[in-house]
DRENPA-605049 format. One record per residue: residue number from 1; x, y, z of N, C-alpha, C in turn. Coordinates in nm, 3 decimals. Example, Ala and Ser with C-alpha at 12.3 -4.5 7.8 and 13.67 -1.06 7.14 Angstrom:
<1; <1.319; -0.569; 0.780>; <1.230; -0.450; 0.780>; <1.320; -0.330; 0.780>>
<2; <1.285; -0.225; 0.708>; <1.367; -0.106; 0.714>; <1.290; 0.003; 0.787>>
% end
This chain:
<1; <0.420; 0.618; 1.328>; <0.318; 0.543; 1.259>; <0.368; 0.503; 1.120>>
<2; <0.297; 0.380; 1.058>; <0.341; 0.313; 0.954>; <0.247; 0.367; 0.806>>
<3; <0.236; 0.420; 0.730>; <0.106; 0.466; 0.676>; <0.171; 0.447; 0.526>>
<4; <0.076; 0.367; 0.487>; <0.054; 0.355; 0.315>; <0.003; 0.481; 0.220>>
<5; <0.104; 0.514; 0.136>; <0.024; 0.577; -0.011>; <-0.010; 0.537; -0.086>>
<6; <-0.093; 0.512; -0.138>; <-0.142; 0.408; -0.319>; <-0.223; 0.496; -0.365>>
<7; <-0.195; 0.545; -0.501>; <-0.300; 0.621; -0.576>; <-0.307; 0.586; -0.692>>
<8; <-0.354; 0.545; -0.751>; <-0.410; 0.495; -0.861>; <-0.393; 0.610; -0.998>>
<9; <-0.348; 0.599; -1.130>; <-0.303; 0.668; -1.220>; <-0.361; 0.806; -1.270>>
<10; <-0.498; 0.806; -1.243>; <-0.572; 0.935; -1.293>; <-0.560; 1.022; -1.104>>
<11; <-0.496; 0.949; -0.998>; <-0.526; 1.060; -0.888>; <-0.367; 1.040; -0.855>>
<12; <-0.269; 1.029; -0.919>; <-0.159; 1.058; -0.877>; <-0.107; 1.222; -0.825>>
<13; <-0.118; 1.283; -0.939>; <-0.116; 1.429; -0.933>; <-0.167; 1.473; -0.811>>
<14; <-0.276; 1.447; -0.756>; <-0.328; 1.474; -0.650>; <-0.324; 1.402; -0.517>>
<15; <-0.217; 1.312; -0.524>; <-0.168; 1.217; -0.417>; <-0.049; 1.366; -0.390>>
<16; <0.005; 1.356; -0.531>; <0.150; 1.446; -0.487>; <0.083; 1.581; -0.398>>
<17; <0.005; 1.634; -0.485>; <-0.064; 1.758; -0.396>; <-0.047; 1.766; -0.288>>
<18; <-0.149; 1.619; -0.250>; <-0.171; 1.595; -0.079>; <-0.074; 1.597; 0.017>>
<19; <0.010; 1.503; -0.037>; <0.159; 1.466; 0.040>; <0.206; 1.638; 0.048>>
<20; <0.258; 1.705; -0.040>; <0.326; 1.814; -0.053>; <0.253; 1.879; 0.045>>
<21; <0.081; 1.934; 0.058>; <0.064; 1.972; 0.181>; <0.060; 1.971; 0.336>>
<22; <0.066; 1.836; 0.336>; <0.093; 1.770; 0.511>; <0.232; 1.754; 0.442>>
<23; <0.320; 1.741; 0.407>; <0.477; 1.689; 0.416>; <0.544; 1.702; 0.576>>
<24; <0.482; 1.805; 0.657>; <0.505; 1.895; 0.781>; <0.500; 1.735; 0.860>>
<25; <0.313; 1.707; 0.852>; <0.299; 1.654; 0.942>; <0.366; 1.456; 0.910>>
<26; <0.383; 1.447; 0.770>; <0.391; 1.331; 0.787>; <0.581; 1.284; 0.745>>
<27; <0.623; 1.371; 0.739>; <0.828; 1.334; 0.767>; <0.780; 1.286; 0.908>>
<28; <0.710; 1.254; 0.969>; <0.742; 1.272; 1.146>; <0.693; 1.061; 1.144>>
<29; <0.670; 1.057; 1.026>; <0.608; 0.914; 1.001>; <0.734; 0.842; 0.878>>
<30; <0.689; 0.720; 0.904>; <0.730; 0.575; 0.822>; <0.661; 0.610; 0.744>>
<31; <0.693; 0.610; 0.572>; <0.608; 0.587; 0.446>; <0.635; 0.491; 0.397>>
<32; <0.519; 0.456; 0.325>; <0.539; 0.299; 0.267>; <0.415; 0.320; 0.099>>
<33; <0.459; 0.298; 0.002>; <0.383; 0.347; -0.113>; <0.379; 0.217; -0.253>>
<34; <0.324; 0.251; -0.296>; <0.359; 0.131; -0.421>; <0.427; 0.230; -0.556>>
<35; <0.457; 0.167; -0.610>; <0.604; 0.185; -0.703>; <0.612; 0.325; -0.719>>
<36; <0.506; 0.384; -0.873>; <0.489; 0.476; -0.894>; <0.478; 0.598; -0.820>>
<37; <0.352; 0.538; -0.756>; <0.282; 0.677; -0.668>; <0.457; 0.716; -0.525>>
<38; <0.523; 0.588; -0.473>; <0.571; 0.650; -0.423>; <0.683; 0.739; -0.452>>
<39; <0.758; 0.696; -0.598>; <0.862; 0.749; -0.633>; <0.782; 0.917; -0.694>>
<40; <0.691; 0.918; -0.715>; <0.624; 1.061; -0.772>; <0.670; 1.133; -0.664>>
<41; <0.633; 1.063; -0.533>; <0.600; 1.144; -0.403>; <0.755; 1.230; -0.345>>
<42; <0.852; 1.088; -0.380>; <1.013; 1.131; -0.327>; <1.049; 1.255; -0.456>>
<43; <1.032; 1.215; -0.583>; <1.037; 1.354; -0.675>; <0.997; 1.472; -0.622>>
<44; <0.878; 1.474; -0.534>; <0.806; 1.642; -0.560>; <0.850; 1.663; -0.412>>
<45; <0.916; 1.594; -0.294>; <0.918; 1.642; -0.183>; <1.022; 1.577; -0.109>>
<46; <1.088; 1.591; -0.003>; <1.134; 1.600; 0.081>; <1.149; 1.447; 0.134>>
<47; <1.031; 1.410; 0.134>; <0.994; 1.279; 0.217>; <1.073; 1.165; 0.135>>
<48; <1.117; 1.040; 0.230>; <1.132; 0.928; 0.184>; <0.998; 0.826; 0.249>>
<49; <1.032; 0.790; 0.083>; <0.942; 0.649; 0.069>; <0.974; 0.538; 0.039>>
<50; <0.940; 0.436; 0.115>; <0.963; 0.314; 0.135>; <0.875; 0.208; -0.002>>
<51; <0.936; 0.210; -0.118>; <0.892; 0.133; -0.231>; <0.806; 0.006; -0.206>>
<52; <0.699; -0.020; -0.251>; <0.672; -0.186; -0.309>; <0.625; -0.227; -0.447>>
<53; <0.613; -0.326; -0.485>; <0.595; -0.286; -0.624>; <0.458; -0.223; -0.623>>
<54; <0.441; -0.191; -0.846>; <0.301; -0.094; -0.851>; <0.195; -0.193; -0.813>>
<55; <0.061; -0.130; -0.802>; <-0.077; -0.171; -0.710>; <-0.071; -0.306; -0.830>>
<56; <-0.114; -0.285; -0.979>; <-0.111; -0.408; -1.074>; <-0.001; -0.562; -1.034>>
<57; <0.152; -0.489; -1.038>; <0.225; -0.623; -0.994>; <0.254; -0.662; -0.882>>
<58; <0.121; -0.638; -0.819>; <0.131; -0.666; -0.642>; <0.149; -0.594; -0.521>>
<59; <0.198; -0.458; -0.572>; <0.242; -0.388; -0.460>; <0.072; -0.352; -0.347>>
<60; <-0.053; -0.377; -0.387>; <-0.158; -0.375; -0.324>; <-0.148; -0.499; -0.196>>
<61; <-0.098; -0.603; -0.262>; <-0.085; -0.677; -0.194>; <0.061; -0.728; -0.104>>
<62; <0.135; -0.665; -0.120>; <0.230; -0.671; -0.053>; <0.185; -0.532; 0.075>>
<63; <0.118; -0.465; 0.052>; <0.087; -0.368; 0.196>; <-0.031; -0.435; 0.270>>
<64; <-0.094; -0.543; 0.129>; <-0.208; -0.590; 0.262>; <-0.155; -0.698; 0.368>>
<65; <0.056; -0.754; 0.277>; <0.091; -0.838; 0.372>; <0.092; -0.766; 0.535>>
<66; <0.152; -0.686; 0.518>; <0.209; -0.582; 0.624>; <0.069; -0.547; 0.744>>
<67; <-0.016; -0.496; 0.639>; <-0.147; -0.531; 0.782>; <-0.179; -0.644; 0.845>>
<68; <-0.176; -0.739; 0.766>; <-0.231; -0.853; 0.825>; <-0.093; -0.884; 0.893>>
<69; <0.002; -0.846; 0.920>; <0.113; -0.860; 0.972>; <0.139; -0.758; 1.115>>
<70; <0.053; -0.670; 1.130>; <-0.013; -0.558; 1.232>; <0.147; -0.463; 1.217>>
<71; <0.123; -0.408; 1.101>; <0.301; -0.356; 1.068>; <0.247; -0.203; 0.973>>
<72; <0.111; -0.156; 0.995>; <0.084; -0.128; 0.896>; <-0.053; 0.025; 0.992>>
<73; <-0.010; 0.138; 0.954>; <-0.153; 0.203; 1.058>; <-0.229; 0.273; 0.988>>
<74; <-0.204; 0.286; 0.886>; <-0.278; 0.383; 0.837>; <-0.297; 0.384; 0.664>>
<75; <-0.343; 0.376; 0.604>; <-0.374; 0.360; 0.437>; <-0.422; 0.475; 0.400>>
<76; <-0.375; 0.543; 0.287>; <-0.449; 0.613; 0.222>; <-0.460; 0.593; 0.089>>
<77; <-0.552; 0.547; -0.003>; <-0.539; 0.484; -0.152>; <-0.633; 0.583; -0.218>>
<78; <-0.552; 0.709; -0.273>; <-0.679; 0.768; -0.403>; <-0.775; 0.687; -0.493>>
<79; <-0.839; 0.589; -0.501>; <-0.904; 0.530; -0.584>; <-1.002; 0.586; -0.731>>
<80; <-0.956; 0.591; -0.789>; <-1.032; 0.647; -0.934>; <-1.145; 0.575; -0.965>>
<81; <-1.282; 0.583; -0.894>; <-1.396; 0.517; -0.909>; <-1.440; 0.528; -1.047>>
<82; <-1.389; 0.602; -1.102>; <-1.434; 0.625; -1.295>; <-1.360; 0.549; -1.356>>
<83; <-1.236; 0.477; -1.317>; <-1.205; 0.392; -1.452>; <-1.166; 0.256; -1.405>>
<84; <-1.250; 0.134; -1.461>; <-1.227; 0.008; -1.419>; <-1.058; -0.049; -1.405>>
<85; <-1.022; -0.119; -1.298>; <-0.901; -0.126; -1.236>; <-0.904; -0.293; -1.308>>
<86; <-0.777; -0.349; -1.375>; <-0.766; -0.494; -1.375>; <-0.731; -0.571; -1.203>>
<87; <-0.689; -0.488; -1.117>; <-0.685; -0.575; -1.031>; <-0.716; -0.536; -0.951>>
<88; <-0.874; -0.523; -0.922>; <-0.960; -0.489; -0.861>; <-1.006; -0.580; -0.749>>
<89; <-0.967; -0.684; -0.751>; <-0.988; -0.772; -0.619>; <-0.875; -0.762; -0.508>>
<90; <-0.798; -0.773; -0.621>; <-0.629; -0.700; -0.481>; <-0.691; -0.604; -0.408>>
<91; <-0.730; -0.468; -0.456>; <-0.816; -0.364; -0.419>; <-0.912; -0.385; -0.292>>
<92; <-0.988; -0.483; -0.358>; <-1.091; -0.529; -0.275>; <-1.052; -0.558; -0.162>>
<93; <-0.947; -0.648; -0.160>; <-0.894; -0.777; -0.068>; <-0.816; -0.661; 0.052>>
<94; <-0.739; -0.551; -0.018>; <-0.637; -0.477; 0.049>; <-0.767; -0.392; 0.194>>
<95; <-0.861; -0.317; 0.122>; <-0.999; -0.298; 0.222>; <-1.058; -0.324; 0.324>>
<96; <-1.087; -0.487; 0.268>; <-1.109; -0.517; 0.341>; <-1.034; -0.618; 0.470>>
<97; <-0.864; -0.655; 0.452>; <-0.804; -0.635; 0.561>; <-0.781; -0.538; 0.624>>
<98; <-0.780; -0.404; 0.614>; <-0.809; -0.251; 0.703>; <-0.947; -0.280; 0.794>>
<99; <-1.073; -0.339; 0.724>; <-1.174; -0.358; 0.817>; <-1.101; -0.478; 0.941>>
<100; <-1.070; -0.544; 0.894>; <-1.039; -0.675; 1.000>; <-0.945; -0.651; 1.073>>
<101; <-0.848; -0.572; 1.007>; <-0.746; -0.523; 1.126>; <-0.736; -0.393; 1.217>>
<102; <-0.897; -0.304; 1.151>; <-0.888; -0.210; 1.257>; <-0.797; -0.073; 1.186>>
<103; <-0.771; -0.085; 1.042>; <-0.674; 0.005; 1.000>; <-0.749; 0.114; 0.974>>
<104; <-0.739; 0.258; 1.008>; <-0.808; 0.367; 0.930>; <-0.775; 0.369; 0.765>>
<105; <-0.814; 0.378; 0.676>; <-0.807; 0.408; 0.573>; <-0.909; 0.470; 0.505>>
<106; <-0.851; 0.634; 0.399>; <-0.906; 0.661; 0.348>; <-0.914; 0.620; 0.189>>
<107; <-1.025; 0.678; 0.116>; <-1.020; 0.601; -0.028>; <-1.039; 0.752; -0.108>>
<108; <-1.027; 0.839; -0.078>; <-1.055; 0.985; -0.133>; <-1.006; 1.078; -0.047>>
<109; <-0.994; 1.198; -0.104>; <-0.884; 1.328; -0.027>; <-0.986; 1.358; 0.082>>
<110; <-1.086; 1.370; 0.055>; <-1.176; 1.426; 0.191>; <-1.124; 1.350; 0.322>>
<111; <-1.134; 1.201; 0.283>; <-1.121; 1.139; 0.416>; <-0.967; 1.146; 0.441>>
<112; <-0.894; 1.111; 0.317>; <-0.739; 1.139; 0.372>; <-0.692; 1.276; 0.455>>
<113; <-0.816; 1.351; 0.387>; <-0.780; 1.502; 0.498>; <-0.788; 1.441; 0.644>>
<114; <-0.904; 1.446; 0.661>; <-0.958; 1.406; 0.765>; <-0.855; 1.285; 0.924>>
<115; <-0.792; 1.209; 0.810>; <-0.743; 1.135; 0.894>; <-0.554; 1.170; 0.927>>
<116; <-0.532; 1.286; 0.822>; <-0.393; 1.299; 0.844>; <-0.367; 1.488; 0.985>>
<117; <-0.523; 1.532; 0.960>; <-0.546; 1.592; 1.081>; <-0.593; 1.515; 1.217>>
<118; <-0.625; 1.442; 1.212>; <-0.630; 1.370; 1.338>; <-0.482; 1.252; 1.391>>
<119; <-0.442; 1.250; 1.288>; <-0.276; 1.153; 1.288>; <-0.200; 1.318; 1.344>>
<120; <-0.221; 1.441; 1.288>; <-0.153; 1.525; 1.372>; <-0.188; 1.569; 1.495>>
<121; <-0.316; 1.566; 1.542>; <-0.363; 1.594; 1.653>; <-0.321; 1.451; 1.779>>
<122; <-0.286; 1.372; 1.748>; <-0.279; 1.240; 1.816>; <-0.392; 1.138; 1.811>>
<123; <-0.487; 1.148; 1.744>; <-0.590; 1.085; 1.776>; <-0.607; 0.970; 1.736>>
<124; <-0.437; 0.917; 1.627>; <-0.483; 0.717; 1.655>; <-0.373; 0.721; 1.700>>
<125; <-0.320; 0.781; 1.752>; <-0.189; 0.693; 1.863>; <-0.252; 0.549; 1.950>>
<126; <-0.393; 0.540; 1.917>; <-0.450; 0.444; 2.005>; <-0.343; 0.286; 1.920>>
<127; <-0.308; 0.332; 1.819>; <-0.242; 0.218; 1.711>; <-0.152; 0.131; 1.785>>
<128; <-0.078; 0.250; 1.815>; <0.049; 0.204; 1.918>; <-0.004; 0.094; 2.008>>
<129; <-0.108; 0.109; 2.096>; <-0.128; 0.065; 2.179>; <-0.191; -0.089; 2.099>>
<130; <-0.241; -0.112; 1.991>; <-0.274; -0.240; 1.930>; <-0.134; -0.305; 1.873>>
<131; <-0.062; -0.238; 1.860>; <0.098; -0.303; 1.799>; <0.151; -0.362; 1.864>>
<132; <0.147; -0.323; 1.996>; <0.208; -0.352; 2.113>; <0.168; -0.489; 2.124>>
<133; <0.045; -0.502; 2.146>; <-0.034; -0.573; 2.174>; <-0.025; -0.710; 2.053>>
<134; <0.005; -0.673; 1.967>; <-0.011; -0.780; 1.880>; <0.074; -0.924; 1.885>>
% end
């Protein structure tokens, strides 16, 4: 599976957290991150990550190329709902191609829990079967 990191500056720290605790389950995956958050991620662990630029100089939108490109399965973006984002429509825009393309994405650790135990259990391998298809 293809799965995005983006975390936004006040939830970086806790992107690294996250990653560092599944690291198990997700070396077994393609990473794909925007600038910062992913190079934090290759610092604190094991994993390689696949750079784009940061969420501000596009890198939001260079992963929403990749979905709308059906290249893309999974998102997880810490979003810092407390501090206004300048490019908050990238944001927007990145969302809501996950709705149109069917992408799981979470926007907070609860759901990123949530979806990187079910990415270990098998339960969107159904992805595969839309890739194929595409």
């Amino acid at each position: 599976m293809n799965i995005a990191l983006i975390a936004h500056d006040k939830k970086k720290d806790l992107m690294v957290n996250f990653v560092t605790a599944y690291e198990h389950v997700l070396k077994q995956h393609t990473l794909f991150g925007t600038g910062t958050t992913g190079k934090r991620i290759m610092a604190s662990t094991s994993l390689e990550v696949n750079l784009f630029k940061s969420g501000p100089l596009g890198g939001d939108q260079q992963i929403g190329a990749e979905i709308a490109n059906n290249r893309m399965d999974l998102v997880i973006f810490l979003r810092d709902p407390m501090t206004a984002q300048p490019h908050e429509p990238d944001i927007q825009a990145l969302i809501r191609l996950c709705d149109v393309y069917m992408i799981p994405v979470a926007t907070n650790i609860a759901t990123g829990e949530l979806l990187i135990k079910g990415l270990e259990r098998g339960e969107i391998n159904w992805r595969n079967l839309i890739r194929q298809n595409y």
